[in-house]
N, C-alpha and C positions, 0 to 999 in steps of 0.2 A: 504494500500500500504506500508505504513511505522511501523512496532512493536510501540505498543503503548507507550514502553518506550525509544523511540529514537527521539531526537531532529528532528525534518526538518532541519533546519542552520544544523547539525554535519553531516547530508548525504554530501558522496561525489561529486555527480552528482551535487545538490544545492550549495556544495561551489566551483566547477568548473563554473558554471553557473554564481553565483555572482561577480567572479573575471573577468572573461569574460565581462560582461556589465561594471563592474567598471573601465575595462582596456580600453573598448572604450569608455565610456565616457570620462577619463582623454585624449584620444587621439584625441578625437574629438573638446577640449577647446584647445587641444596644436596646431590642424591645421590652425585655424584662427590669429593665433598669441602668445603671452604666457603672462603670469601677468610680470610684471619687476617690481614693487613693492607691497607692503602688505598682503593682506588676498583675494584675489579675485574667493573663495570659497563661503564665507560667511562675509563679513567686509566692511574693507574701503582697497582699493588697487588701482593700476596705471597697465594697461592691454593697450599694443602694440600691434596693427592688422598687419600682413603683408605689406597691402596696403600703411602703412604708418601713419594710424588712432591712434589716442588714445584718451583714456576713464580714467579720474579719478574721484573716488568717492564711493560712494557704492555697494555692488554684494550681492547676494541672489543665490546659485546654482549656480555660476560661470556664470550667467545676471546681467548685472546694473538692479540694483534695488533700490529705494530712490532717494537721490539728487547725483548728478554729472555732469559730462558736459565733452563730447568730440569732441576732433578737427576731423575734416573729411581734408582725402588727399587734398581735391580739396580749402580749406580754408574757410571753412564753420565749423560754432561751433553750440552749443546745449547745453544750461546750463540750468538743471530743473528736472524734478522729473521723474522717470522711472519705467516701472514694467514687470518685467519678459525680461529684454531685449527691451522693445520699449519706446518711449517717451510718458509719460501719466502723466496728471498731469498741472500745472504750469510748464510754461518754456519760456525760450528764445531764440530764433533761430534768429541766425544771419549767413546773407551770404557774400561772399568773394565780392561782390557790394555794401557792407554797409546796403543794404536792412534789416528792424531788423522786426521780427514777435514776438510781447509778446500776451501770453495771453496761454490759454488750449489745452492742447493736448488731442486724446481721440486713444488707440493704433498705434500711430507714427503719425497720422493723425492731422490737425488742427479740434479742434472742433467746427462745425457751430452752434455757439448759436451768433455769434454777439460780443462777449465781446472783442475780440481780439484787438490788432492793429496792423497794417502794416505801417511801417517807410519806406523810402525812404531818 
């Protein structure tokens, strides 16, 4: 399809293509809200939801990813370990009732092995 001595990346089609997906991913992180401070591509940065949410700590492809903790609109927080955007890991979930959940997340979910605790 392509001359053997012609890059793929230097066809045109390909680098309309790539600009295209790279332009809606950048605009699909900006509709949820935007980073207001650091690296929230790849680093440590502070990311503002619409909703009123915020998130700081570590990002992997513009997802918390690693340790961080954010506040939810309704006053409810989440301070612990993250992957790919869900809570996974060690964490603490605390709700706007004082209620405090420690123990293992397993993708946003509490994981049923028992080790946890619920405060009150």
């Amino acid at each position: 399809m392509f001359p053997a001595d012609q890059k793929i990346n230097n066809h045109p089609k390909i680098r309309l293509t790539i600009f295209i997906l790279a332009f809606l991913i950048w605009t699909g992180t900006e509709m949820n809200g935007q980073c207001v401070a650091g690296n929230c591509s790849g680093g440590k940065g502070t990311y503002l939801f619409k909703d009123g949410s915020s998130y700081g700590g570590s990002f992997k492809n513009y997802f918390p990813h690693g340790y961080g903790k954010i506040k939810y609109k309704n006053g409810n927080t989440y301070e612990g370990y993250w992957e790919r955007g869900k809570k996974h890991g060690e964490g603490i979930l605390t709700y706007k009732n004082g209620s405090v959940y420690r123990g293992s997340f397993l993708q946003m979910s509490y994981q049923d092995r028992n080790d946890g605790i619920f405060q009150r």
